[in-house]
Structure formats: structure tokens, C-alpha cells
Backbone of each chain as ProteinMPNN parsed JSONL, in Angstrom:
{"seq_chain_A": "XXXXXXXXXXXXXXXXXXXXXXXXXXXXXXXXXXXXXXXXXXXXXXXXXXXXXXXXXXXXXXXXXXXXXXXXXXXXXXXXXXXXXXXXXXXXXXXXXXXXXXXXXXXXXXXXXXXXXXXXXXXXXXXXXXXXXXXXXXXXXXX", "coords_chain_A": {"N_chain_A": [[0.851, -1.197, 0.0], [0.817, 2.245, -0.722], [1.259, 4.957, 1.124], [0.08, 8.746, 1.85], [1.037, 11.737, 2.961], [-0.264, 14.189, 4.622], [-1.062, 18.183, 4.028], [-1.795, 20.239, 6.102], [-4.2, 22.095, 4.559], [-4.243, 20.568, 2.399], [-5.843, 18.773, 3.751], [-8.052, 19.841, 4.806], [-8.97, 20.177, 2.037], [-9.588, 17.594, 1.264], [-11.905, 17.415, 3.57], [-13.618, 18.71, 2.869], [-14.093, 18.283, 0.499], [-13.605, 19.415, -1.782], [-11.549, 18.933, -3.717], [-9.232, 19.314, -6.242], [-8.424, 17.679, -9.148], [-5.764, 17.033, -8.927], [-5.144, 16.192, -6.687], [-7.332, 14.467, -5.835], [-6.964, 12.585, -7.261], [-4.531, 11.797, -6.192], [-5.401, 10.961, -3.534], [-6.908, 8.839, -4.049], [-5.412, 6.359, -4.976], [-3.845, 6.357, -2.764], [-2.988, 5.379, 0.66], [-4.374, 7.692, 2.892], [-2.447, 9.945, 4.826], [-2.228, 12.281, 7.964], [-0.382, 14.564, 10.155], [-0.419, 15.015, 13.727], [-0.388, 17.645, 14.254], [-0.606, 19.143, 11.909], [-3.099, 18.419, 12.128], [-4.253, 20.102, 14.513], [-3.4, 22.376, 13.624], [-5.482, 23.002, 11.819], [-8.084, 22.479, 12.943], [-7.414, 24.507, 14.52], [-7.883, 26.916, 12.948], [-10.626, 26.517, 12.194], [-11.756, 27.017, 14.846], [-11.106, 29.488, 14.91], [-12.817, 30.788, 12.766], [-15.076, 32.467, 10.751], [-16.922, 32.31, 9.298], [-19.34, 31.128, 6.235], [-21.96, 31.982, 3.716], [-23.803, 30.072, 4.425], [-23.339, 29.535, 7.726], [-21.946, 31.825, 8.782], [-23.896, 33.638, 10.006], [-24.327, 32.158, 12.536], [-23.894, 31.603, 15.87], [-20.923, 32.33, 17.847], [-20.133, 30.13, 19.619], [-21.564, 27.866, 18.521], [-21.12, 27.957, 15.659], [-18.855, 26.779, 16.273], [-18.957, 24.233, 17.569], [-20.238, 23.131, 15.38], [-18.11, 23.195, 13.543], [-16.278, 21.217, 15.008], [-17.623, 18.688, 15.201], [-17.309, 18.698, 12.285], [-14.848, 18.195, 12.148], [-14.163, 15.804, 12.636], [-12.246, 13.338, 12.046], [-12.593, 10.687, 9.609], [-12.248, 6.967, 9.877], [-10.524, 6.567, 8.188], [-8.548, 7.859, 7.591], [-5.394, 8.825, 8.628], [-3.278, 8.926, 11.753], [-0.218, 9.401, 12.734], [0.519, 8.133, 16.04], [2.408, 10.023, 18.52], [4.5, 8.98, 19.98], [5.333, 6.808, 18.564], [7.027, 8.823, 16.932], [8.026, 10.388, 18.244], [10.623, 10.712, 19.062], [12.484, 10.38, 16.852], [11.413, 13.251, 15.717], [12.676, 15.093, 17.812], [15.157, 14.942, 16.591], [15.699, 15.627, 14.531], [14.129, 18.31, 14.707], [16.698, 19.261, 15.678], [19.098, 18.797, 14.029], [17.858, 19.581, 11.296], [17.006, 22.277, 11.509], [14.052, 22.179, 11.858], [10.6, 23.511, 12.436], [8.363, 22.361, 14.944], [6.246, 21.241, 13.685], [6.823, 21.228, 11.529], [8.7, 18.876, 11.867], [7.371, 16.871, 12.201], [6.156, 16.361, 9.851], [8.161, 15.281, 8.544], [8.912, 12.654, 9.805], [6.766, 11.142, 9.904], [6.13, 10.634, 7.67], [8.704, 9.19, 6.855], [8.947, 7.3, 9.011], [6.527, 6.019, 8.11], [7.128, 5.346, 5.291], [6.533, 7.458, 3.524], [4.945, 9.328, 0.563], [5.428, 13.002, 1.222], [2.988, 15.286, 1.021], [2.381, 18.792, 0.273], [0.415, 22.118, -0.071], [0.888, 23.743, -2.976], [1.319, 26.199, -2.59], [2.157, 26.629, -0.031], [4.818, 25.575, 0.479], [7.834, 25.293, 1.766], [10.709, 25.891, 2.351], [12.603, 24.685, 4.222], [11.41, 22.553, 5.095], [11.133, 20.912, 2.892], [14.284, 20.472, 2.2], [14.83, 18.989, 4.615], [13.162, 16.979, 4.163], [14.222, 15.881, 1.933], [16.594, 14.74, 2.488], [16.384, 13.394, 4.429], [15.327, 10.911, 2.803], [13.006, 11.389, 2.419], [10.506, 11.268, -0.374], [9.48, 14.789, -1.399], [6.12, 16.18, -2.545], [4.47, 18.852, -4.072], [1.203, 20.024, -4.156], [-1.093, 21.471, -6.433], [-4.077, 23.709, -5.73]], "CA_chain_A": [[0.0, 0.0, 0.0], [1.241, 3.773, -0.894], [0.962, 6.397, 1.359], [0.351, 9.881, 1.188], [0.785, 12.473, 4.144], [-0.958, 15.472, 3.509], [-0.679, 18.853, 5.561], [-3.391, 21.001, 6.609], [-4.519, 22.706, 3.755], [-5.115, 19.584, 1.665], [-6.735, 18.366, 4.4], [-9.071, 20.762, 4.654], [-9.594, 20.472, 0.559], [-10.21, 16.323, 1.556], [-12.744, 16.671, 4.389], [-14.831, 19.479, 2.399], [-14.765, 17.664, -0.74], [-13.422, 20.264, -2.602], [-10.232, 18.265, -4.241], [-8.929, 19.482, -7.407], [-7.921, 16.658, -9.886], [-4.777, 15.967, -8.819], [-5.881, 15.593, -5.364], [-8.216, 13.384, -6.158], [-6.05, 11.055, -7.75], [-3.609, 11.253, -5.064], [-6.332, 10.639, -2.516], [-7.632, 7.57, -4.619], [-4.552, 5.977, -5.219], [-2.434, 5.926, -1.5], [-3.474, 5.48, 1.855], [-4.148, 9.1, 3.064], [-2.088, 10.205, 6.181], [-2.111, 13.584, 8.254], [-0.124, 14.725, 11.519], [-1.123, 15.312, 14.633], [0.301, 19.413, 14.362], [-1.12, 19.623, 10.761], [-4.799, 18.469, 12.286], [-4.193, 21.29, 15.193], [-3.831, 23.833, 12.865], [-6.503, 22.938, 10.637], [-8.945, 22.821, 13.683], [-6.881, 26.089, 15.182], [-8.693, 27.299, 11.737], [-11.962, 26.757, 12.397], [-12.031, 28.011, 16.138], [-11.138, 31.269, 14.664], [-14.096, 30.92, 11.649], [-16.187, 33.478, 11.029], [-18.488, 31.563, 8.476], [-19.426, 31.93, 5.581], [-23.078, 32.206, 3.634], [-24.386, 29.501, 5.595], [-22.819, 29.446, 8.666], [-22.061, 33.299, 9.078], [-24.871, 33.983, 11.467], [-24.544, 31.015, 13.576], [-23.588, 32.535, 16.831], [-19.66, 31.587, 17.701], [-19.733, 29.055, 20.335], [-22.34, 26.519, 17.574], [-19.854, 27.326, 14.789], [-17.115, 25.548, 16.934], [-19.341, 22.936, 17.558], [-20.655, 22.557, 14.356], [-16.96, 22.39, 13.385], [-15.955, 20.021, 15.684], [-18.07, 17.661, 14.158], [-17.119, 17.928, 10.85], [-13.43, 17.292, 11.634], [-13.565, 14.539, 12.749], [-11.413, 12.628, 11.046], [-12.647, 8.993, 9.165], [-11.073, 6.043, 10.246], [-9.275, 6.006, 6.779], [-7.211, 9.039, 7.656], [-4.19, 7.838, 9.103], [-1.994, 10.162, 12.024], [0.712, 8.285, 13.861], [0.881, 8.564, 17.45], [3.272, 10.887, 18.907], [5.079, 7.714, 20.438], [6.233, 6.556, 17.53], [8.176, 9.317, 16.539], [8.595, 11.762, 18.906], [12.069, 11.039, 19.338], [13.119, 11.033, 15.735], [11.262, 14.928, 15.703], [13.673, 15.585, 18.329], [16.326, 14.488, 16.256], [14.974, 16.118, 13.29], [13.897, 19.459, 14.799], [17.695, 19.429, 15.943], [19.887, 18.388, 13.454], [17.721, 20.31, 10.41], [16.682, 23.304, 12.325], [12.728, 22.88, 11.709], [9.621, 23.413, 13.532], [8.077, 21.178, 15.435], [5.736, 20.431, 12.604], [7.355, 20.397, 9.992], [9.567, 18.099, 12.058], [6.707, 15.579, 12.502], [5.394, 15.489, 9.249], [9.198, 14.347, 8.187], [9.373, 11.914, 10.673], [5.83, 10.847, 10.065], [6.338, 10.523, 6.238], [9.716, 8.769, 7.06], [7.971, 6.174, 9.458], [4.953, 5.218, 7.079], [6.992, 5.192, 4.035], [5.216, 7.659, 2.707], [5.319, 10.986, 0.292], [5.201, 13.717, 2.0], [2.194, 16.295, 0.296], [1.924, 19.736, 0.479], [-0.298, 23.156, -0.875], [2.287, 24.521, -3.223], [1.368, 27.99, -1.991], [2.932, 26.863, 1.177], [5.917, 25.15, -0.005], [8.655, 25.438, 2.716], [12.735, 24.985, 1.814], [13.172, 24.18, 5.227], [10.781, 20.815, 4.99], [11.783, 20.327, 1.71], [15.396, 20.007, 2.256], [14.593, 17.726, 5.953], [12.936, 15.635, 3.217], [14.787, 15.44, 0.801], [18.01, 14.375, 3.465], [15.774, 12.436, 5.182], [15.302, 10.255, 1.662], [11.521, 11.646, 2.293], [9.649, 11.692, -1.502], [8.083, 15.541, -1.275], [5.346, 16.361, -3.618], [3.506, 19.928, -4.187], [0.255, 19.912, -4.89], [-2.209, 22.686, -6.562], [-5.408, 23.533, -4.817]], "C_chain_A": [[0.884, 1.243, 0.0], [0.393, 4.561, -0.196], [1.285, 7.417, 1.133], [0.846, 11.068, 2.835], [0.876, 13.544, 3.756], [-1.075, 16.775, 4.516], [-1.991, 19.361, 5.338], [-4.562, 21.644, 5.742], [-5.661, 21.874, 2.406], [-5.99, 18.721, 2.617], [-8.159, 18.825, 4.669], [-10.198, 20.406, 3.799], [-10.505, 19.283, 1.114], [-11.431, 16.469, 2.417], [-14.129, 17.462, 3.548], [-15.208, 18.97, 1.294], [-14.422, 18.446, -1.778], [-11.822, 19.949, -3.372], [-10.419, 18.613, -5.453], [-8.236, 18.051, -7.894], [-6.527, 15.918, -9.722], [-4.671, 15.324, -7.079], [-5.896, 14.479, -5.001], [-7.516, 12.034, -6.761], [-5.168, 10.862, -6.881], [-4.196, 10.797, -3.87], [-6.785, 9.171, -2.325], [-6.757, 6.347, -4.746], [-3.478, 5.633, -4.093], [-3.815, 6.005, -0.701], [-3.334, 7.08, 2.331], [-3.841, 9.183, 4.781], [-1.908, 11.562, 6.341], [-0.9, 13.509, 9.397], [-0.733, 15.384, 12.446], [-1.142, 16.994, 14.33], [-0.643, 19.793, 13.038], [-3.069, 19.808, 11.122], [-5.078, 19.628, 13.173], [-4.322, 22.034, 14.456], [-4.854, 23.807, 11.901], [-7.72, 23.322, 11.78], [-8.863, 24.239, 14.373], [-7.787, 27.207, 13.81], [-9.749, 27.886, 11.96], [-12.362, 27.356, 13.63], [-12.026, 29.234, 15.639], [-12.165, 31.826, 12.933], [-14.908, 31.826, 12.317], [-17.516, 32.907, 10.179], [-18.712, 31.991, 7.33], [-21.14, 32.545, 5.16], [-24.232, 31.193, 4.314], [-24.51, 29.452, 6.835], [-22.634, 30.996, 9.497], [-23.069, 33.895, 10.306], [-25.093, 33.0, 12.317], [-23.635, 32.274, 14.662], [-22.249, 31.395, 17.112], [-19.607, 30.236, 17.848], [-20.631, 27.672, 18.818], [-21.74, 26.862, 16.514], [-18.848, 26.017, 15.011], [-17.623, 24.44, 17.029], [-19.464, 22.206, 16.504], [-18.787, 21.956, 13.297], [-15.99, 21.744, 13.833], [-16.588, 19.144, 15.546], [-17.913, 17.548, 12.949], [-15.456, 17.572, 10.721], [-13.15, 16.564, 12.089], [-13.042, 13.803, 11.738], [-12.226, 11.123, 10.637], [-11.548, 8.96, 9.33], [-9.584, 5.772, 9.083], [-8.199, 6.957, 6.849], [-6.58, 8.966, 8.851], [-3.566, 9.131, 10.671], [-1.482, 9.492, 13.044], [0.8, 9.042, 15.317], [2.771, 9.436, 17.61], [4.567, 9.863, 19.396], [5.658, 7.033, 20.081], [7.265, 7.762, 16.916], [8.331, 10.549, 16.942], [10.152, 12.106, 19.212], [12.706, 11.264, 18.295], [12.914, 12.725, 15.212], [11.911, 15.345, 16.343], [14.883, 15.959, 17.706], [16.529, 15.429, 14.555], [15.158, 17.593, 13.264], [15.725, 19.925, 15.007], [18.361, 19.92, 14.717], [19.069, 19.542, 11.661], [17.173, 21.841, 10.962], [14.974, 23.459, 11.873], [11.683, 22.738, 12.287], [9.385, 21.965, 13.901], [6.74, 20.37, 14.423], [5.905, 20.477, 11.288], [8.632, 18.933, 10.565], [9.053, 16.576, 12.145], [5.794, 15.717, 11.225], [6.674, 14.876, 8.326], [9.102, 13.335, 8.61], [7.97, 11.215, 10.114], [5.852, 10.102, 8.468], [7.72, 9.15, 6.462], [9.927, 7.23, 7.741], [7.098, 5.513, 8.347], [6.169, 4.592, 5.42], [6.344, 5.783, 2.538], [5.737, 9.115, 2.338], [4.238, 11.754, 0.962], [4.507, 15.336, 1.165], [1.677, 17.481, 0.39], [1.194, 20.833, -0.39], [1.082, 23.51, -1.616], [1.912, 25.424, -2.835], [2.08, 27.674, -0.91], [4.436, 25.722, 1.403], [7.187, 25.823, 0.397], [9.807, 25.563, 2.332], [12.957, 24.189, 2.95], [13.04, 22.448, 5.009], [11.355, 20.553, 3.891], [12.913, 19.659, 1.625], [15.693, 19.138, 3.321], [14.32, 16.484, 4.947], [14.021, 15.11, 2.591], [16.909, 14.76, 1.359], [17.449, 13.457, 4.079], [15.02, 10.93, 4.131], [13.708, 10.196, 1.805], [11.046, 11.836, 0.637], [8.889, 13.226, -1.108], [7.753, 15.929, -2.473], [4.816, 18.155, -3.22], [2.287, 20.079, -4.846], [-0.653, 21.209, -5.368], [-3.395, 22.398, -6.069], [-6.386, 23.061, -6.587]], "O_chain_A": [[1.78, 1.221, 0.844], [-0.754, 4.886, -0.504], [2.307, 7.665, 0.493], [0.778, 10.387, 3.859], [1.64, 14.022, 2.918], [-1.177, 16.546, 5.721], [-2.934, 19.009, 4.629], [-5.715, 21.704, 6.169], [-6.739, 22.091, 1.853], [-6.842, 17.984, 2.121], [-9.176, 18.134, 4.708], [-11.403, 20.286, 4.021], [-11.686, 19.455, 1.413], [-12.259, 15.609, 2.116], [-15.285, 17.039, 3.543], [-16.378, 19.037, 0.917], [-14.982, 18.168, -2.838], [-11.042, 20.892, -3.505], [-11.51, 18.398, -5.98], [-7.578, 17.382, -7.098], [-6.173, 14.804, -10.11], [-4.221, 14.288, -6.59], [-5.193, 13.718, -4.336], [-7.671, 10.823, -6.604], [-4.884, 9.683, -6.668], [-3.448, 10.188, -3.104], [-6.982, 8.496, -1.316], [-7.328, 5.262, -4.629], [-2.507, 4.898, -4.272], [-4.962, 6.363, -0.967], [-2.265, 7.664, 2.151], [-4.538, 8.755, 5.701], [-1.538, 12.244, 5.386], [-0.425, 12.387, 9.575], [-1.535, 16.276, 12.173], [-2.276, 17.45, 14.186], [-1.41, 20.747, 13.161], [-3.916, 20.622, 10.752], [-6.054, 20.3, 12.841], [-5.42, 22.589, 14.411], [-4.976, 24.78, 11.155], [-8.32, 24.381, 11.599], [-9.811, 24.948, 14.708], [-8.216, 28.309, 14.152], [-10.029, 29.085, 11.992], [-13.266, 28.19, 13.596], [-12.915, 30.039, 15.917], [-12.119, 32.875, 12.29], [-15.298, 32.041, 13.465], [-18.718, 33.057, 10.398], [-18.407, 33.16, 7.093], [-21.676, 33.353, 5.919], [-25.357, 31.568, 4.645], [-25.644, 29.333, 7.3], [-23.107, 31.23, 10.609], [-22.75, 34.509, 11.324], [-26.18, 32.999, 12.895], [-23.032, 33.311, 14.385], [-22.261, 30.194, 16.843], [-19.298, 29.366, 17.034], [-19.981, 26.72, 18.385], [-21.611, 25.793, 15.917], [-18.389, 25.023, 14.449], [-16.958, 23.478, 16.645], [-19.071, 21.046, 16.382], [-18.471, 20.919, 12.713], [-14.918, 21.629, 13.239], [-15.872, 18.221, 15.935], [-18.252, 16.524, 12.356], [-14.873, 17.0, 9.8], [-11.954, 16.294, 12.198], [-13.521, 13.748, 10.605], [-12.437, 10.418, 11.624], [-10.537, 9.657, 9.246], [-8.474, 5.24, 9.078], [-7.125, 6.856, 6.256], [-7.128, 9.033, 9.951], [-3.516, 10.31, 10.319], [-2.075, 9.066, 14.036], [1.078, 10.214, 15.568], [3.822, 9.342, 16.977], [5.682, 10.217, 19.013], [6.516, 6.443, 20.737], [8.334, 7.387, 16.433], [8.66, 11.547, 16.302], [10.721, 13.166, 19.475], [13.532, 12.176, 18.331], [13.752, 13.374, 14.586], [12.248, 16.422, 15.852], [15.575, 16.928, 18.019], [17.492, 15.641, 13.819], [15.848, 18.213, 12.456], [16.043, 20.975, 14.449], [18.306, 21.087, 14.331], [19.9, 20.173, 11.008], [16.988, 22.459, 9.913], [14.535, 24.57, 11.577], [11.622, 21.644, 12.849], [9.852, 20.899, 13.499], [6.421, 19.183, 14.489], [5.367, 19.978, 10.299], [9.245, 18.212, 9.777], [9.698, 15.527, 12.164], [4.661, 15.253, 11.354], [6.387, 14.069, 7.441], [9.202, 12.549, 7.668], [8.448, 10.179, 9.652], [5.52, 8.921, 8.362], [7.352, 8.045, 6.062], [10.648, 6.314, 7.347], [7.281, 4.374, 7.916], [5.919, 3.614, 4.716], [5.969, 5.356, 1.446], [6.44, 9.878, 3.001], [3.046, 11.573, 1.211], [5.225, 16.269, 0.807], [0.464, 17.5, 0.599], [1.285, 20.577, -1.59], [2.164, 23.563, -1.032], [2.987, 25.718, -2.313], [2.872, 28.581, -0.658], [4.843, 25.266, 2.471], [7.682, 26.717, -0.289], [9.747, 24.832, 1.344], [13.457, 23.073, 2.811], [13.856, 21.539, 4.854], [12.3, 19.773, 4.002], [12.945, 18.521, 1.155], [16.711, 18.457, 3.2], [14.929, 15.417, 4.872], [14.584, 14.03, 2.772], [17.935, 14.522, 0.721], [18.18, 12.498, 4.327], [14.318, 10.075, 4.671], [13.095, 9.2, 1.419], [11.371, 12.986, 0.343], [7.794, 13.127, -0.553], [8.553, 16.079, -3.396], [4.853, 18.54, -2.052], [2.275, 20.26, -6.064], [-0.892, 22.005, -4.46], [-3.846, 21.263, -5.92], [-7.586, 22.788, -6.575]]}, "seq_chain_B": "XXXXXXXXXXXXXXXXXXXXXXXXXXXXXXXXXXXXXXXXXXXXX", "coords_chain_B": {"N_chain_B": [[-27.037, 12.847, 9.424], [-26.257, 15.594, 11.854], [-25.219, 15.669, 15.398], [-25.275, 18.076, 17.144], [-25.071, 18.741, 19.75], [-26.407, 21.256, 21.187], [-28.544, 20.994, 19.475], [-29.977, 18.581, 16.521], [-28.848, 18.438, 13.699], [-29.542, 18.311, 10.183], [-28.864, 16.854, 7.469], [-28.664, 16.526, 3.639], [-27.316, 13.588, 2.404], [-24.363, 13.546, 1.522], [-23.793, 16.234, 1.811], [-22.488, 17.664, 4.014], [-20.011, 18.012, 4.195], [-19.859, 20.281, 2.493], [-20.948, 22.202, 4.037], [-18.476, 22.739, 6.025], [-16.559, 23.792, 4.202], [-18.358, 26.5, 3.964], [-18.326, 27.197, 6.592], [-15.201, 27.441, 6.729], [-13.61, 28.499, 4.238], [-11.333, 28.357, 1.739], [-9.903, 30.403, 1.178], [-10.392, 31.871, 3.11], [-8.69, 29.819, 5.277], [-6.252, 29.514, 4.157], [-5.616, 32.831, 4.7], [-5.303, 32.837, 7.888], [-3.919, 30.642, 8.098], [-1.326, 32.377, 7.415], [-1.593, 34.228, 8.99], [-0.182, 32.909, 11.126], [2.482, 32.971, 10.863], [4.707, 33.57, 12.44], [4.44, 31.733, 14.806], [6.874, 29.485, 16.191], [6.807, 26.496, 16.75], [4.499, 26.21, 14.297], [5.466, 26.727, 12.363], [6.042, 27.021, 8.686], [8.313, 27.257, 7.302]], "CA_chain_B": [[-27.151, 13.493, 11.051], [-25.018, 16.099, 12.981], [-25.769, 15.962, 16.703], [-24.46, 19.279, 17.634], [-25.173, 19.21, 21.838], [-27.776, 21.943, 21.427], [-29.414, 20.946, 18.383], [-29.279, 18.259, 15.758], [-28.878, 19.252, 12.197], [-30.364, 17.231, 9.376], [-28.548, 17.625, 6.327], [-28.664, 15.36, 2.96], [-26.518, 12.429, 2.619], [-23.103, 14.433, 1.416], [-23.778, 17.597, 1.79], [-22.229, 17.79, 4.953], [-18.685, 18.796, 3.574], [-19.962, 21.765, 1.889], [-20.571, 22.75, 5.7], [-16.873, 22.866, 6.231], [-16.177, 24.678, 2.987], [-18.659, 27.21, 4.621], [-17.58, 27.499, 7.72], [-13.633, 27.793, 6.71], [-12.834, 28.926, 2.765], [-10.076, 27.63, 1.579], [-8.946, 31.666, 1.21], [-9.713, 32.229, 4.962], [-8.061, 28.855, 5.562], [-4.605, 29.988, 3.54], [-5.062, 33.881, 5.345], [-5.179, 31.795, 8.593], [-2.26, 30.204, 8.512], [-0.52, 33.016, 7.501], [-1.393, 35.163, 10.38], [0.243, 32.009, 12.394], [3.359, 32.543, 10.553], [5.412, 33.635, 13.402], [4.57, 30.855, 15.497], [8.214, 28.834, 15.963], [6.17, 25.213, 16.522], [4.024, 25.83, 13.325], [5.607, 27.343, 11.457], [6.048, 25.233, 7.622], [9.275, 27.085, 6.731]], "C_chain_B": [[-26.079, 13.869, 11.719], [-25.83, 16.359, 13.958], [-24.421, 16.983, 17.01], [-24.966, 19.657, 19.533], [-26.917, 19.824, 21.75], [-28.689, 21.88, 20.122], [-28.899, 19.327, 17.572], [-29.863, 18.166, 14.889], [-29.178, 18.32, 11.223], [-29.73, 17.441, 8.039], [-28.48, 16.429, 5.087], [-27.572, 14.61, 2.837], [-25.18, 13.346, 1.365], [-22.688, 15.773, 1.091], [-22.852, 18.219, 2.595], [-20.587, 18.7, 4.805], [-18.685, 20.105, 3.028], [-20.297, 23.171, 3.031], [-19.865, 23.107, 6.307], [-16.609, 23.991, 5.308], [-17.208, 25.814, 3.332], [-18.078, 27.913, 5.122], [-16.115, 27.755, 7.663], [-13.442, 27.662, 5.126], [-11.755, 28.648, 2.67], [-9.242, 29.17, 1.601], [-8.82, 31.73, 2.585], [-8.703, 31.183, 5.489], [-6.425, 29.423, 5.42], [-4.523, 31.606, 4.64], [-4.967, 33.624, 6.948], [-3.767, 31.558, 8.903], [-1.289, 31.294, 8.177], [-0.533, 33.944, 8.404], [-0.376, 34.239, 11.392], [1.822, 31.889, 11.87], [4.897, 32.682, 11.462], [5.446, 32.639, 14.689], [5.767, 29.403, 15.354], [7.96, 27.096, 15.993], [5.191, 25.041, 15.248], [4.347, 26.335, 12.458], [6.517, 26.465, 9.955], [7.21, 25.983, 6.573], [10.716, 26.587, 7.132]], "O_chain_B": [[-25.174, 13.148, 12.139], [-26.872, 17.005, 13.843], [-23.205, 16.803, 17.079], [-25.09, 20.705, 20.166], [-28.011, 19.328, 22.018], [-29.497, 22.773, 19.872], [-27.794, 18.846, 17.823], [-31.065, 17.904, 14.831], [-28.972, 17.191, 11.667], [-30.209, 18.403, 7.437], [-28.232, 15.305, 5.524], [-26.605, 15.194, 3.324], [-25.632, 13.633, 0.256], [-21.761, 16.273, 0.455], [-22.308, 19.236, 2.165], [-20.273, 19.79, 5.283], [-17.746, 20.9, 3.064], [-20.082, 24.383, 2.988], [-20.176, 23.83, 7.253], [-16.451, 25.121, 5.77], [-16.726, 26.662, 2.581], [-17.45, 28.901, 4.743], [-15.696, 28.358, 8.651], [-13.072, 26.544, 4.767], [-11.06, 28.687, 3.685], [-8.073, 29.188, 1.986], [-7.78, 31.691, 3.243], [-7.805, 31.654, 6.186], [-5.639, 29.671, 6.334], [-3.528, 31.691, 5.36], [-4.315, 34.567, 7.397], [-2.888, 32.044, 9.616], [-0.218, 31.119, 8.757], [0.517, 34.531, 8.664], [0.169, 34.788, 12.35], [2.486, 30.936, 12.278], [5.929, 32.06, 11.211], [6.358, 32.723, 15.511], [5.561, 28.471, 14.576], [8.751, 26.381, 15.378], [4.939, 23.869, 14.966], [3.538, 26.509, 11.547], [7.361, 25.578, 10.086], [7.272, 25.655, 5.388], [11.597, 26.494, 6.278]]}, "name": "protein", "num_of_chains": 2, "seq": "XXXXXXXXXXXXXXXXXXXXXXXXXXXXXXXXXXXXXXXXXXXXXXXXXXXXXXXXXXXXXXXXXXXXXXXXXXXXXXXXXXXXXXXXXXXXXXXXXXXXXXXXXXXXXXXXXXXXXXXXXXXXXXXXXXXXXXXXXXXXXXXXXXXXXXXXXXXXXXXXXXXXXXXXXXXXXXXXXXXXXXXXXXXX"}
């Protein structure tokens, strides 16, 4: 099986349904994995939603709720415990100088076996070059 | 069916995603993370 590990952004695209074509084929085609840090900031997201033409006049607190039920994650989307590779992010965040999540979706990618998929709009050097030392596959994807 | 605590919401069988895409635009999503770009744990350069 081919995995994928996908950061926040395409995660997003995945849970809303809104996958552009190559997405979609990368979605269809691997096992789809996130990290823990990438799902934080995706939910760190929605806490701070304002809404849009649906949602917009919901009053805050039943936004948050309402999007705390939709991210839940399906079982098919993968995110390795911290336990498994918290010590190689140590080793990681060290030795390449990069955050703590970009250090765990190396490590996470690196573990699984798996390319490591990001928005190109947010297309790092730092991660890039962790990857690409870390014999990580990274991909850029368009929205 | 979303059971939201104080209500629950009825919506057709995969609509539910377009609820998300609502609630967080993929633009607010991207201006989002870039307000967070000074944060030294999330930050994705």
C-alpha cells in the first residue's frame, strides 16, 4: 500500500470535498495520512471561523461545535501517534533546524513510508530540504 | 445526522462537507495560517 501524508490545507480540501484533480487522484490511489500538528492547525482554523453564507450567522460558540463535528477525522485518515516518533522529531527538529511540525510530518512521512504532500502555496525549503536528506519523496500539490 | 449538543442538524446524505467549505474557505483557511506565521512550533518554513 502507498501512502500519502498530507498537511493542513489539503486536508481541509479532503474533508470538504473540494479536491482538485490531482488531489483526487492522489487521494484515490495511496493510503491518506495527516499529523497530529497539521490536524491542530486545521482545527486552530476553524475556532477562529467566522463563516461563511451559511454558517455566518450562527452565533460563535455553535460554529465551533458545528466544526468540531465535521473534523472529525474517518477512520481512513491515518496520524501516527506521537510515540512513535517523537524522538526522531527531536532528532529532526535538531539536526535540520525545523519546527516542530514540519519536524513531525518528516518523521511521520519517514515512518509510514510515505510521500510527504503539500499546498504549493505553502511550499517550505526548510521541509523540503529535511525531506529530501531524510530520503523523504516531497510532492507539491495545486489547490 | 449532525448531533451538535444543542441541536441536531439534518442535512442530505453528502452535503455535509460543503458545511466545512462554509464554515472555513479555503482563502480564509490559507489567510489563517498566515497570520500564524510567526509561530516557531508551526511554522512550515
Amino acid at each position: 500500500v502507498s501512502r500519502v501524508v498530507i498537511d493542513y490545507h489539503l486536508l481541509r480540501d479532503v474533508l470538504a470535498a473540494e479536491q482538485g484533480r490531482r488531489l483526487t487522484r492522489l487521494t484515490t490511489t495511496n493510503e491518506v495520512t495527516t499529523t497530529n500538528l497539521y490536524y491542530v492547525r486545521l482545527c486552530k482554523s476553524v475556532v477562529g471561523s467566522r463563516g461563511g453564507t451559511l454558517t455566518g450567522s450562527w452565533a460563535p460558540d455553535r460554529r465551533r461545535e458545528l466544526g468540531r463535528r465535521l473534523l472529525e477525522l474517518p477512520d481512513s485518515i491515518v496520524i501516527l501517534p506521537m510515540r512513535l516518533i517523537g524522538y526522531r522529531m527531536a532528532e529532526l527538529a535538531e539536526s535540520q533546524r525545523l519546527s516542530t511540525l514540519g519536524a513531525e510530518a518528516v518523521a511521520a512521512a519517514e515512518h509510514l513510508g510515505a510521500s510527504l504532500c503539500v499546498w504549493d502555496g505553502d511550499d517550505g525549503p526548510g521541509i523540503r530540504e529535511a525531506a529530501r536528506s531524510a530520503g523523504v519523496t516531497y510532492r507539491t500539490i495545486p489547490l | 445526522v449532525i448531533d451538535l449538543g444543542f441541536a441536531v442538524l439534518t442535512v442530505p446524505a453528502g452535503e455535509a462537507p460543503k458545511l466545512l467549505g462554509d464554515l472555513l474557505s479555503r482563502e480564509d483557511h490559507a489567510a489563517f495560517v498566515s497570520s500564524l506565521a510567526d509561530d516557531p512550533d508551526l511554522a512550515t518554513t
